[in-house]
DOLUM-849887 format. One record per residue: residue number from 1; residue in three letters; x, y, z of N, C-alpha, C in turn. Coordinates in Angstrom, 3 decimals. Last residue first. Layout:
DOLUM-849887
  resi  resn        nx        ny        nz       cax       cay       caz        cx        cy        cz
   NUM   ALA         X         Y         Z         X         Y         Z         X         Y         Z
...
end
This chain:
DOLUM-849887
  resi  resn        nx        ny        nz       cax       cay       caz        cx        cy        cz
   124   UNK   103.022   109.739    80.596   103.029   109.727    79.479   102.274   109.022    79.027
   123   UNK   102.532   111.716    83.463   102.328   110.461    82.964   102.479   110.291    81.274
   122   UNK   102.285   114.109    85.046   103.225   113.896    83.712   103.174   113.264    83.210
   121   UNK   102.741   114.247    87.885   101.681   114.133    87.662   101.685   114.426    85.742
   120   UNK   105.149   113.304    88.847   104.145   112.039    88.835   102.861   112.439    88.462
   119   UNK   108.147   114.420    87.764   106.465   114.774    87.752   105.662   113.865    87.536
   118   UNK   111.138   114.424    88.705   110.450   113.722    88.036   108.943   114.029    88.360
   117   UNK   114.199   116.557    88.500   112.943   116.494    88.850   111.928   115.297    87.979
   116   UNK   117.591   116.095    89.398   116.481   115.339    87.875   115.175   115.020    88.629
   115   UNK   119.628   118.897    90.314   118.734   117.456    90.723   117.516   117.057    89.156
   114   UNK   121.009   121.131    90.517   122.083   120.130    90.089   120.953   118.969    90.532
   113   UNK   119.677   123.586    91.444   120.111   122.612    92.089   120.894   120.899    92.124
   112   UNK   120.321   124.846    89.042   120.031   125.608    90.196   120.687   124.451    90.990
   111   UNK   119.108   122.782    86.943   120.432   123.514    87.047   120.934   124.180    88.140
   110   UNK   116.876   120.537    86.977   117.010   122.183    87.463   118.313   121.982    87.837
   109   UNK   115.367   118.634    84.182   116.709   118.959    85.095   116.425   120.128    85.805
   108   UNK   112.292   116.917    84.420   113.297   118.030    83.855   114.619   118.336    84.746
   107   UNK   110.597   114.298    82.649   111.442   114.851    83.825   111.971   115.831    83.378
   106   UNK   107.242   112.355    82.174   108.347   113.542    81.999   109.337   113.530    82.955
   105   UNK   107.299   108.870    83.044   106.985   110.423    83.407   107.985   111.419    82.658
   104   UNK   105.733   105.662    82.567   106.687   106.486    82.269   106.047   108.052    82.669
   103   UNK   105.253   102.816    84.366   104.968   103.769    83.902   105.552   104.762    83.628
   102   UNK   105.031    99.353    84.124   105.188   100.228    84.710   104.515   101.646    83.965
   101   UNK   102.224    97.348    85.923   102.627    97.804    85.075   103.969    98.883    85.230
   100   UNK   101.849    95.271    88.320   101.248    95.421    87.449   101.827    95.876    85.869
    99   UNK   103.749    96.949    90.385   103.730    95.398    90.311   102.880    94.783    89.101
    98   UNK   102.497    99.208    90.815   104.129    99.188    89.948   104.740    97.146    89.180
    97   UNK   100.231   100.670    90.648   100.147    99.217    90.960   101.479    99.592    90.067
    96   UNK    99.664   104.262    92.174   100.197   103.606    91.090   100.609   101.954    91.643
    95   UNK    99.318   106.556    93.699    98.675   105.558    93.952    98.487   104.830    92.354
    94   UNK   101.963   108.049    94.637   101.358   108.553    92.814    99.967   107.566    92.792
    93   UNK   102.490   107.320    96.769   102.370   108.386    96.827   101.805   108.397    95.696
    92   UNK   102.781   104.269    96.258   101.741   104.540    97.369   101.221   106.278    96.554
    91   UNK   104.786   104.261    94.535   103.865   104.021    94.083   102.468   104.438    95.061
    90   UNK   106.474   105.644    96.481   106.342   106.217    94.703   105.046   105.701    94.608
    89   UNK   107.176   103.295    98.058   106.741   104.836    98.129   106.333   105.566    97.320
    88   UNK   108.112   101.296    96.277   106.811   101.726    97.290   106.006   102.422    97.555
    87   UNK   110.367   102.710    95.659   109.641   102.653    94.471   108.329   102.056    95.352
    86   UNK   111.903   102.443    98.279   111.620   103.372    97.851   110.717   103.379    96.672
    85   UNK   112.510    99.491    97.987   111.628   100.046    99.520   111.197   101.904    98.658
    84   UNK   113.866    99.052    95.936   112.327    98.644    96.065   111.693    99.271    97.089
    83   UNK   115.678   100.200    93.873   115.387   100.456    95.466   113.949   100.446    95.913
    82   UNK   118.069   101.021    91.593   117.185    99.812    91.776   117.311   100.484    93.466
    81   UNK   118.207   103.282    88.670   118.552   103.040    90.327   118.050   101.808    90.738
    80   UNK   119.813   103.233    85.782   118.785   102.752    86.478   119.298   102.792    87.708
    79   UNK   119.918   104.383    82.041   120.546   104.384    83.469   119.591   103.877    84.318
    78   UNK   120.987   104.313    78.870   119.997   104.250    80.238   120.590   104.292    81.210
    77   UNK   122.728   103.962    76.657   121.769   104.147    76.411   120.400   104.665    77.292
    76   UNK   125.056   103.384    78.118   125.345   104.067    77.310   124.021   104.358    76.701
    75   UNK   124.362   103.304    81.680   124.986   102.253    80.374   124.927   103.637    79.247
    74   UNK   125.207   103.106    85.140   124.859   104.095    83.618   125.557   103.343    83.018
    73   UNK   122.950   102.410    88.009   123.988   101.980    86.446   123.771   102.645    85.334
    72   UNK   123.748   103.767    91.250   123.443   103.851    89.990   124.185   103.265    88.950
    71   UNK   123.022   103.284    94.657   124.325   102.621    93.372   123.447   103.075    92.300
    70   UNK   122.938   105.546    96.571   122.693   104.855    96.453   122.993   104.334    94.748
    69   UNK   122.532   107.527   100.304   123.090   107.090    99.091   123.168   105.903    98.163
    68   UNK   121.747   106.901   102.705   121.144   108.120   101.986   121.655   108.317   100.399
    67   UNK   123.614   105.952   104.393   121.977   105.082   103.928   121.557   105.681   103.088
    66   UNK   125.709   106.970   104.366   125.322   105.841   103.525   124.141   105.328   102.990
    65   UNK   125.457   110.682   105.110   124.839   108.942   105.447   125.188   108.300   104.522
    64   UNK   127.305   112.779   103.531   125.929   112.365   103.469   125.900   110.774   104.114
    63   UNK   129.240   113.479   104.603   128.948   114.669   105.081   127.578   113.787   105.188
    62   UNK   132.113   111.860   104.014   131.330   111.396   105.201   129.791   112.487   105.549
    61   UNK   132.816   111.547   101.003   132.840   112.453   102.062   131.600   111.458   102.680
    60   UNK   132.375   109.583    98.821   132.768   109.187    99.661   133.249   109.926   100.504
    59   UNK   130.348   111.684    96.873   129.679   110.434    97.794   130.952   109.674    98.641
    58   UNK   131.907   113.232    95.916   131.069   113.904    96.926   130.370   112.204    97.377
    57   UNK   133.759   112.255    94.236   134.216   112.942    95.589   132.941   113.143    96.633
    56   UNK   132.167   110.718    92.480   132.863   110.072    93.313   133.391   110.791    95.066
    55   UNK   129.157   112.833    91.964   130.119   111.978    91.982   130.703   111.509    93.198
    54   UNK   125.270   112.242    92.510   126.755   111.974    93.415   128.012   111.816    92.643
    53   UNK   122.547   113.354    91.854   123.891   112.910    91.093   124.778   112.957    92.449
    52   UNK   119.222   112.994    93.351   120.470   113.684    92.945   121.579   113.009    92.414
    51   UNK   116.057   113.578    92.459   117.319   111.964    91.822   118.156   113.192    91.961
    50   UNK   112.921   113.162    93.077   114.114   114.011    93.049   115.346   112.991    93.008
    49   UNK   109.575   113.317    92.308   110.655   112.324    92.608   111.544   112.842    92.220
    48   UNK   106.427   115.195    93.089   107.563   114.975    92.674   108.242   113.890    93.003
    47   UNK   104.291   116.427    94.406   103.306   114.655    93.775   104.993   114.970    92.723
    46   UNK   104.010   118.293    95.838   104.078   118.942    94.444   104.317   117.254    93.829
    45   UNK   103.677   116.965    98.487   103.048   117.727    98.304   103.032   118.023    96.796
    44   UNK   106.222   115.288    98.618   105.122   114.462    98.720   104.060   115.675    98.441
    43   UNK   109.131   114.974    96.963   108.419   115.814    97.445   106.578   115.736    97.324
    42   UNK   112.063   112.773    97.392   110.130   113.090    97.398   109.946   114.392    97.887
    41   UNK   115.050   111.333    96.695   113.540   111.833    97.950   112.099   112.355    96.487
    40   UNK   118.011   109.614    96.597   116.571   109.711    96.188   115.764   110.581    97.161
    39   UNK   121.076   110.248    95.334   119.891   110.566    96.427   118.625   110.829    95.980
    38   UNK   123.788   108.071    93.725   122.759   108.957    93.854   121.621   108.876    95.405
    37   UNK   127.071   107.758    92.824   126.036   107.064    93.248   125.192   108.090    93.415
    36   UNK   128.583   108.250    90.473   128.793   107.345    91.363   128.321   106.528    92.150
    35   UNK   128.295   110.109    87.471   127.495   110.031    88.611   128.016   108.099    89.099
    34   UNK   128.636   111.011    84.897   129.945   111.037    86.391   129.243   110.736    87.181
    33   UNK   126.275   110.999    83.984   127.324   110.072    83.526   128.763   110.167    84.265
    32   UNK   124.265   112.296    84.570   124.422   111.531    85.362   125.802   110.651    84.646
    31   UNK   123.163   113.508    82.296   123.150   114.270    83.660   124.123   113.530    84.607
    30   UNK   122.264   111.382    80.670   123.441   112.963    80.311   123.778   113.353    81.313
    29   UNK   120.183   110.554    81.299   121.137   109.552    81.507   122.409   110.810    81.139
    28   UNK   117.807   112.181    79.635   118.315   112.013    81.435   118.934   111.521    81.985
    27   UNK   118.550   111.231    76.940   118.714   111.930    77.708   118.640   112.466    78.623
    26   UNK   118.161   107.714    77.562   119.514   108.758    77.002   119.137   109.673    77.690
    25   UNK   116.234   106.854    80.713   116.230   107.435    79.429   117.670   107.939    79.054
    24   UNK   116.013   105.964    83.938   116.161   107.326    83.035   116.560   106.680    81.618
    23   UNK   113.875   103.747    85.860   115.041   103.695    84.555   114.776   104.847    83.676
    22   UNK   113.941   102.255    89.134   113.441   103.749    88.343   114.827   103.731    87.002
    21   UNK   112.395    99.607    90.355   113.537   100.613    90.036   113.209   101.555    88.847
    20   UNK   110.515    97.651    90.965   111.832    97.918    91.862   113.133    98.993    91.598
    19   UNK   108.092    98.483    89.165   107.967    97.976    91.059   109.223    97.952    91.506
    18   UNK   109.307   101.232    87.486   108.497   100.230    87.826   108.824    99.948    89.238
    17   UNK   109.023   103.852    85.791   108.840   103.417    86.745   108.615   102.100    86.903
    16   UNK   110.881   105.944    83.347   110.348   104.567    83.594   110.072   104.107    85.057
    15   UNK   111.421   109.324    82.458   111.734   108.128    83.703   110.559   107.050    83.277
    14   UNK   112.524   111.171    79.902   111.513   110.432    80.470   112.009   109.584    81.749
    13   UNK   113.408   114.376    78.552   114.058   113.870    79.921   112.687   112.372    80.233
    12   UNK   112.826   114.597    74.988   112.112   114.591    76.365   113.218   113.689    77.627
    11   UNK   115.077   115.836    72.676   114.797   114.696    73.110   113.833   115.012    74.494
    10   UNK   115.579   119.186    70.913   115.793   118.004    72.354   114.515   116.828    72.264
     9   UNK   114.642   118.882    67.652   113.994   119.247    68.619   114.505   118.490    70.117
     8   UNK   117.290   119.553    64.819   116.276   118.483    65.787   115.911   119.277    67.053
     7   UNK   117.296   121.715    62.671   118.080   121.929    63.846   117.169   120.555    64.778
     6   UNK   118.509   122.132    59.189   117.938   121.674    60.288   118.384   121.616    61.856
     5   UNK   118.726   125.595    58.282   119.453   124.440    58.498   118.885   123.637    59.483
     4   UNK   118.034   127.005    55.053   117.082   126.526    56.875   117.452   125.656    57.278
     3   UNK   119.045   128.959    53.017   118.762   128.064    53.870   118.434   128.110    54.909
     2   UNK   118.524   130.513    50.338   118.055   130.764    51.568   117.866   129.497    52.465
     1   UNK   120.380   131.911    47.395   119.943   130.717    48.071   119.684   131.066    49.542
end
């Protein structure tokens, strides 16, 4: 007998965009399940959205601003940042109507830097 044991194919890392908040997916919600609070930026040249993880220890050191930090909800299925001034930006930068529709993107983790790359140019 010659078996071929099934093996499922990972799941895609997706982000949901819309006009006030950015909603990861199960598995981009993996990343983040000690996560306390998070750091949003941009990388306005490679048309990216960067989501760092904060746990608890590292977001109530004084090292990062408050302002620079920010509430994440992880449910057991999703997760979501809400930060309209920033999903603005997103939308300006990807020149995306968020108020209209939203829109979903690949994402990939980099291990290196412990951050959930999102590719606005990925559109699903």
């Amino acid at each position: 007998m010659e078996i071929t044991w099934f093996n499922e194919k990972p799941k895609d890392l997706i982000v949901t965009l819309a006009a006030g908040n950015i909603t990861l997916n199960k598995p981009a919600t993996l990343y983040f399940e000690n996560a306390y609070s998070v750091m949003l930026g941009m990388d306005k040249l490679k048309k990216l959205i960067v989501v760092k993880p904060l746990n608890k220890a590292e977001a109530m050191r004084h090292d990062i601003p408050d302002s620079n930090k920010y509430k994440i909800t992880v449910r057991s299925s999703y997760s979501r940042v809400t930060n309209k001034a920033f999903m603005d930006e997103v939308s300006e930068l990807a020149g995306l109507n968020l108020n209209v529709e939203t829109h979903k993107f690949k994402a990939t983790w980099n291990h290196n830097d412990q951050i959930l790359l999102v590719d606005l140019k990925e559109e699903m």
